[in-house]
C-alpha positions in Angstrom: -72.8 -228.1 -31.4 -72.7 -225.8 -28.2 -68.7 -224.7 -29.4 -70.1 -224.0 -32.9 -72.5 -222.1 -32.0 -69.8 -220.4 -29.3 -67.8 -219.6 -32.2 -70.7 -217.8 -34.4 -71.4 -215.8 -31.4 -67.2 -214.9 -31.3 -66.9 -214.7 -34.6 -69.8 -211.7 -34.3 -68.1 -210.0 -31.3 -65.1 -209.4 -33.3 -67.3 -208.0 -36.1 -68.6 -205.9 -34.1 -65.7 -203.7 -32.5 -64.6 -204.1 -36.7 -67.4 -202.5 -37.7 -67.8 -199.8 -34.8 -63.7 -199.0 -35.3 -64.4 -198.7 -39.1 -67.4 -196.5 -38.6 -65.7 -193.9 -36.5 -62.5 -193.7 -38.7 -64.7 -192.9 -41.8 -66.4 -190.0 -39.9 -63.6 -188.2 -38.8 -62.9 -185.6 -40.9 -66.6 -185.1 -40.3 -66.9 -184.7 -36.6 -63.1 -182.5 -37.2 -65.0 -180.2 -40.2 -67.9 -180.0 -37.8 -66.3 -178.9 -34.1 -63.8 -177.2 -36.5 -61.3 -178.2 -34.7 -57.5 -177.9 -35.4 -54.9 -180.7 -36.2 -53.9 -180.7 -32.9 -57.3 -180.2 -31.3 -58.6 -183.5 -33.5 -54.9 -184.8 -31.8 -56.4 -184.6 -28.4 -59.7 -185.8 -28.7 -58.0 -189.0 -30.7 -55.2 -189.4 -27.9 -58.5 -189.4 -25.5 -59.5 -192.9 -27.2 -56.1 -194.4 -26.6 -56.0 -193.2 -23.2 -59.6 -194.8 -23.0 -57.9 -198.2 -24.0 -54.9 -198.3 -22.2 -57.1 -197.3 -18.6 -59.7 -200.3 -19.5 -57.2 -202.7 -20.1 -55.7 -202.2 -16.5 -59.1 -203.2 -15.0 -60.7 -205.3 -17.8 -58.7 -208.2 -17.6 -59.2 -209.0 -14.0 -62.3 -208.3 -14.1 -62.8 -211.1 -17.1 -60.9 -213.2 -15.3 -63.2 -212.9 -11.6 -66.4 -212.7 -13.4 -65.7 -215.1 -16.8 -65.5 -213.9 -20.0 -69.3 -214.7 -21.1 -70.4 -212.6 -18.4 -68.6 -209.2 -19.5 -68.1 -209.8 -23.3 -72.1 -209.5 -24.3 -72.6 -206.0 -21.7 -69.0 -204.6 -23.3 -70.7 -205.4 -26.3 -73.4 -203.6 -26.4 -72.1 -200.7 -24.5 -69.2 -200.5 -27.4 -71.6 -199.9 -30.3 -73.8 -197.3 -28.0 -71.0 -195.6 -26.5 -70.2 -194.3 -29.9 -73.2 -192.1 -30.3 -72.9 -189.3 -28.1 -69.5 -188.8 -29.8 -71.0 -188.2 -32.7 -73.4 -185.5 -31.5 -70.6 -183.9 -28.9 -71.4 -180.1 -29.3 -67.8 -179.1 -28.2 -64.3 -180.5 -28.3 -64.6 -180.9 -24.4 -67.5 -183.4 -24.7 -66.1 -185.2 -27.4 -62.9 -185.7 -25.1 -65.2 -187.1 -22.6 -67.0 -189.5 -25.0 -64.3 -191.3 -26.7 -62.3 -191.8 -23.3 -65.8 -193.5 -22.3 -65.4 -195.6 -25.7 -61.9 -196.3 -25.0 -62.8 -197.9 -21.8 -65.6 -200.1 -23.1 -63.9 -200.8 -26.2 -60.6 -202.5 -24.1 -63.3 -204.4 -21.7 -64.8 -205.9 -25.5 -61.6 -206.4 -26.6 -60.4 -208.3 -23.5 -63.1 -210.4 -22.9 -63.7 -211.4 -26.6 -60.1 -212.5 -27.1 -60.5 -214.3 -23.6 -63.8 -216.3 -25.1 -61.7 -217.1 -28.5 -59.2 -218.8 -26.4 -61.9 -220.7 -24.2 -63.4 -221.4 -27.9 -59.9 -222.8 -29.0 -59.6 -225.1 -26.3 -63.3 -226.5 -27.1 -62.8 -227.2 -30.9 -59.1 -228.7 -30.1 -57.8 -226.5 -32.8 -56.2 -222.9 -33.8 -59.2 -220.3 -34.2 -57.4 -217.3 -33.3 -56.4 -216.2 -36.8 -59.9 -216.3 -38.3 -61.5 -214.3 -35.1 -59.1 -211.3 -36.2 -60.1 -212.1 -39.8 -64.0 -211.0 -38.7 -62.5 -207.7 -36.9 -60.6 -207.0 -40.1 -63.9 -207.4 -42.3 -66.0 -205.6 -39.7 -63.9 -202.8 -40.1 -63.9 -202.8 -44.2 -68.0 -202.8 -43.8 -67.5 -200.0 -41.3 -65.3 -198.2 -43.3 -67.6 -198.3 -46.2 -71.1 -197.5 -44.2 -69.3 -194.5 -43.0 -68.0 -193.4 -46.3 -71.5 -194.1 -47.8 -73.1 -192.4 -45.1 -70.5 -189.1 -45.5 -71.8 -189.1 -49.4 -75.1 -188.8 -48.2 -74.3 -185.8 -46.0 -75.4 -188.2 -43.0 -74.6 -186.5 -39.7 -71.8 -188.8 -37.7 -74.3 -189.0 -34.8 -77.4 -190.4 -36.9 -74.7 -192.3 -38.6 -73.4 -194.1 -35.3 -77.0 -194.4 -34.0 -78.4 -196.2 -37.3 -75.7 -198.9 -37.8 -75.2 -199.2 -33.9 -78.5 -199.7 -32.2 -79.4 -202.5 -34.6 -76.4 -204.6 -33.8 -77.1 -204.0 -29.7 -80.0 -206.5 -30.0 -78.0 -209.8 -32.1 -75.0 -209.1 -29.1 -77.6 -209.5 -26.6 -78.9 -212.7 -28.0 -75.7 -213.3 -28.3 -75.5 -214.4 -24.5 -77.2 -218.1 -24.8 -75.0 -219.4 -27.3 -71.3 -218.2 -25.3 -69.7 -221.3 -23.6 -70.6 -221.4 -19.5 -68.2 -219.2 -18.0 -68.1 -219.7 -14.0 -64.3 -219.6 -12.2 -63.8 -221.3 -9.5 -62.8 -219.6 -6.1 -59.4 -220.3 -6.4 -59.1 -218.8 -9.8 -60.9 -215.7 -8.4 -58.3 -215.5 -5.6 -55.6 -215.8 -8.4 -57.0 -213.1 -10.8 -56.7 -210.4 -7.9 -53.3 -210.8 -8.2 -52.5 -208.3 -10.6 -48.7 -209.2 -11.5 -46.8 -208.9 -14.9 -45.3 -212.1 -15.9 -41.2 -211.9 -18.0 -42.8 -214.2 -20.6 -46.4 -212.9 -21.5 -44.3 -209.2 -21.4 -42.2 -210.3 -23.5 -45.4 -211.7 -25.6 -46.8 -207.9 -25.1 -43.4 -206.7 -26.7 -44.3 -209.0 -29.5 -47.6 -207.5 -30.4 -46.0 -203.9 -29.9 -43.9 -205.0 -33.1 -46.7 -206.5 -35.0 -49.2 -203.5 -34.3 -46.5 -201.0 -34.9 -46.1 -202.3 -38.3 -50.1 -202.2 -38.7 -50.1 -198.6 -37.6 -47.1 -197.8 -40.0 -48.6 -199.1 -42.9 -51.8 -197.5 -42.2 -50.6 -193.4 -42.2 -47.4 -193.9 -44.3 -47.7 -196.1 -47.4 -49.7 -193.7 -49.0 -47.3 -191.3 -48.0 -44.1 -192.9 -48.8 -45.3 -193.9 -52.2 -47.0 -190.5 -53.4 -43.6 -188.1 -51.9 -41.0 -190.6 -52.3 -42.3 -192.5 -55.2 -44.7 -189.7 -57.3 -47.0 -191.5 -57.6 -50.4 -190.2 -57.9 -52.5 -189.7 -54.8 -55.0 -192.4 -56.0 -52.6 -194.4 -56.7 -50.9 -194.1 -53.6 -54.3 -195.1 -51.7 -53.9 -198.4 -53.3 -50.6 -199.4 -50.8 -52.5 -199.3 -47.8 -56.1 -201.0 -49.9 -53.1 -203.8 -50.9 -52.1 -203.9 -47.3 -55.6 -204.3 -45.7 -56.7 -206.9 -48.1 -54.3 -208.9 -48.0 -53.7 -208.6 -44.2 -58.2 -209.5 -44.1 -57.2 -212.9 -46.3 -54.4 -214.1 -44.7 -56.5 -214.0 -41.3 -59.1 -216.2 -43.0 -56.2 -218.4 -44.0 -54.2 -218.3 -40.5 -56.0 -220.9 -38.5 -55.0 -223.8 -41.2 -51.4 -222.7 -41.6 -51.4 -222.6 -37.9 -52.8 -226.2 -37.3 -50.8 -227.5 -39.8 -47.0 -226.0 -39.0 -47.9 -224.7 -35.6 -47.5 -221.5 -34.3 -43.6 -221.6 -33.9 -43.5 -222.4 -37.2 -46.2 -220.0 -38.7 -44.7 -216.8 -37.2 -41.5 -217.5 -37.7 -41.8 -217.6 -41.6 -44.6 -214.9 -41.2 -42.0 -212.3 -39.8 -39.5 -213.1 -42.3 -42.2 -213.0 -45.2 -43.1 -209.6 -43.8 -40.0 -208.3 -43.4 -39.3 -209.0 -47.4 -42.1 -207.4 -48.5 -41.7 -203.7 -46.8 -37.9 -204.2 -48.0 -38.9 -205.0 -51.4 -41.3 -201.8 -50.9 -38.5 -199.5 -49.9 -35.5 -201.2 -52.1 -37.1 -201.0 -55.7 -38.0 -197.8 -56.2 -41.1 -198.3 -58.3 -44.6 -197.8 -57.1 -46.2 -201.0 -58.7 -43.5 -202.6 -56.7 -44.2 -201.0 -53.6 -48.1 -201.6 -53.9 -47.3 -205.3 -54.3 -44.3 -205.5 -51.3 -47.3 -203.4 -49.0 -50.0 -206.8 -50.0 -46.8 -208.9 -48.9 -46.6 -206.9 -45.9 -49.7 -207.2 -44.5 -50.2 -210.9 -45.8 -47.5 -211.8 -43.3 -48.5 -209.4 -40.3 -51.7 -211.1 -40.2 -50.8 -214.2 -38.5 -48.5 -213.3 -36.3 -50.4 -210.7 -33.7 -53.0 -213.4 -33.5 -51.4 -216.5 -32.8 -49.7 -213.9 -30.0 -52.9 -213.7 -28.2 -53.6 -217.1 -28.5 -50.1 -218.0 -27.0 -50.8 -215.4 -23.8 -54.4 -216.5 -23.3 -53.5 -220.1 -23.2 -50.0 -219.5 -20.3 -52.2 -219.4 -17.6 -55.7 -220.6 -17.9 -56.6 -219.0 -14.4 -55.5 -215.3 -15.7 -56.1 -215.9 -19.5 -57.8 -212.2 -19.4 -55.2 -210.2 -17.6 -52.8 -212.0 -20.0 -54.3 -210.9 -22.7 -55.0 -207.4 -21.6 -51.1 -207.2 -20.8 -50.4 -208.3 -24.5 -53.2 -205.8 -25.5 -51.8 -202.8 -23.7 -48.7 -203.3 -25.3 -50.0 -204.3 -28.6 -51.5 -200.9 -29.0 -49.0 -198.7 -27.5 -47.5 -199.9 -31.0 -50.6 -199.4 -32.7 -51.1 -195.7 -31.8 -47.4 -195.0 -31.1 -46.0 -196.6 -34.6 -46.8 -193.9 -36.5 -45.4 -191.2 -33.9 -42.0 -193.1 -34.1 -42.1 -193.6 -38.2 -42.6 -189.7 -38.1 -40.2 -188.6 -35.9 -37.7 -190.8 -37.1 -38.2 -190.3 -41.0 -37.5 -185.8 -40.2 -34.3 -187.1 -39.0 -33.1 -190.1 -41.8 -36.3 -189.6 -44.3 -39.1 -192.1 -44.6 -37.5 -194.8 -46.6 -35.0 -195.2 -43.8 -37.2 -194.8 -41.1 -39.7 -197.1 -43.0 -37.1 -200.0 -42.1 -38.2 -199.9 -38.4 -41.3 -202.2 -39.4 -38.6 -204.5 -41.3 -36.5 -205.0 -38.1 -39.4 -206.0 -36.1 -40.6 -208.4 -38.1 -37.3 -210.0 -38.1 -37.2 -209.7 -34.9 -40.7 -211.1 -34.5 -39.5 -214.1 -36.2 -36.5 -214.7 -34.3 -39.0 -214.4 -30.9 -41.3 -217.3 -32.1 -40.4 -220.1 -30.0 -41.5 -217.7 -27.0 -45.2 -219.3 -28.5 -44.4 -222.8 -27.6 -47.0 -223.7 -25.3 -46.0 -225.4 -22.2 -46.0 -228.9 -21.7 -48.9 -230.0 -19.3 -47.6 -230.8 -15.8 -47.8 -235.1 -15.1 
């Protein structure tokens, strides 16, 4: 009963930072039309959330780790959902620099300590959990998405937006609190989580989720690219790659956790990459845009496992520093996130997009061939 009701509470977490993540992407052109800012001004102030992310995660994970992860996910929490509302009323580019650097940090301490919890909850039930935890972010951020696209239609102002969907969710986060498992480290592990150190393997677990996220972040700015230039399609029609992609990414999350009891994570990811990897080539060999809309769903059906089952494996090396594991792997993770699309751009001026598309391909493949870096250690006798 007391891990049930821990996973409810985890489940919701994840939501959250979905919907909140969702929310702001939909409002963008909004808060860009509104500053009138430039291409590159917008550039800066979104460059000011990953610089947000990447500075929390340096602190965020030890700080999980000294304090436990009940006792920082439920104040990152709340603070994630508020810290979004003086974005959305930022009068000037200056303060809206300010403001999302301040939700970058909060949003790597939710991120941190969430994923830390999930493991914690893993261990409870006795059985792979992971998947479906990134499943709620992925559905958070579709209902996100859509309040803020409602909310645009309605002429809603981003900041009355933020506040209105935000606030509300503050109060079930905070109630949230009783229902987390009891988090308390013992001195030791406090000594240990001072010890900020990278570790070969959960690097090369952080390399991992660079590949996975990079492929996320690829899919998200250029399938409707590749398919509406390269292929001529229509631009509705086009939008459909990356709806494909997300949907089927959202399902196979739900689906993760069984595949992943059943053949293991080794198992799972390795046939994951490989199914990933044949569905962007099928995208960018047959030159047809029904084609491509279905090798995108294929795409994203096997990404979804495999960043997932990543954390899982990092979060689970060493008990004692599962949240600076984690925020290692999450630094990484969404350098390829953000840095993805920089790379699939730069690379497809020099070769074109179809060719530069096959970046995503190789790192799934190489994904796959990384998978028995999951294996979890055998307990010492």
């Amino acid at each position: 009963m007391i891990a049930r009701r821990a996973r409810i509470a985890v489940c919701f977490f994840f939501a959250l930072l979905g919907v909140v993540s969702g929310l702001w992407a939909a409002r963008i052109p909004t808060v860009k039309q509104s500053l009138q800012l430039s291409d590159g001004q917008l550039s800066l102030a979104l460059l000011a959330v990953a610089v947000g992310l990447v500075t929390g995660m340096q602190f965020a994970g030890r700080v999980t780790d000294r304090l436990g992860s009940a006792r920082v996910v439920v104040p990152a929490g709340v603070a994630c959902g508020l810290a979004m509302i003086p974005a959305g009323f930022a009068p000037n580019l200056a303060v809206l620099i300010v403001t999302l650097f301040v939700w970058g940090l909060v949003n790597a301490s939710l991120d941190v300590s969430m994923n830390t919890h999930a493991v914690e909850v893993e261990r409870a039930y006795g059985r792979p959990l992971m998947s479906s935890f990134h499943g709620m972010y992925s559905a958070g951020g579709l209902l996100g998405a859509a309040a803020g696209a409602l909310s645009a239609w309605l002429e809603v102002s981003p900041g009355i937006t933020f506040a209105v969907v935000t606030v509300p969710l503050a109060v079930p986060a905070v109630l949230a609190k009783g229902s987390l498992l009891p988090s308390a480290p013992t001195h030791h592990e406090r000594r240990r989580a001072r010890r900020g150190r990278w570790h070969g393997r959960v690097a090369f677990m952080g390399a991992m989720a660079f590949a996975g996220l990079l492929g996320e972040g690829s899919a998200g700015d250029w399938s409707a690219v590749y398919l509406h230039e390269d292929l001529g399609a229509a631009t509705g029609l086009a939008a459909i790659a990356f709806a494909a992609f997300s949907t089927a990414m959202t399902a196979g999350r739900f689906a993760g956790d069984r595949l992943a009891l059943r053949f293991g994570p080794v198992t799972l990811v390795r046939w994951s990459g490989l199914l990933a990897a044949a569905g962007l080539g099928l995208a960018l060999l047959v030159a047809q845009p029904a084609v491509a809309i279905a090798g995108f769903g294929v795409f994203g059906l096997g990404l979804a496992t495999m960043v997932p089952q990543v954390f899982s494996a990092a979060g689970n090396h060493d008990p004692a520093r599962a949240g600076e594991a984690i925020a290692q792997v999450a630094t990484l993770g969404y350098a390829g996130l953000v840095l993805g699309p920089v790379i699939i751009g730069g690379a497809a001026e020099l070769v074109g997009l179809p060719l530069a598309l096959t970046i995503p391909v190789a790192l799934c493949v190489f994904m796959s061939a990384s998978a028995v870096s999951l294996r979890r250690p055998e307990p010492a006798a």
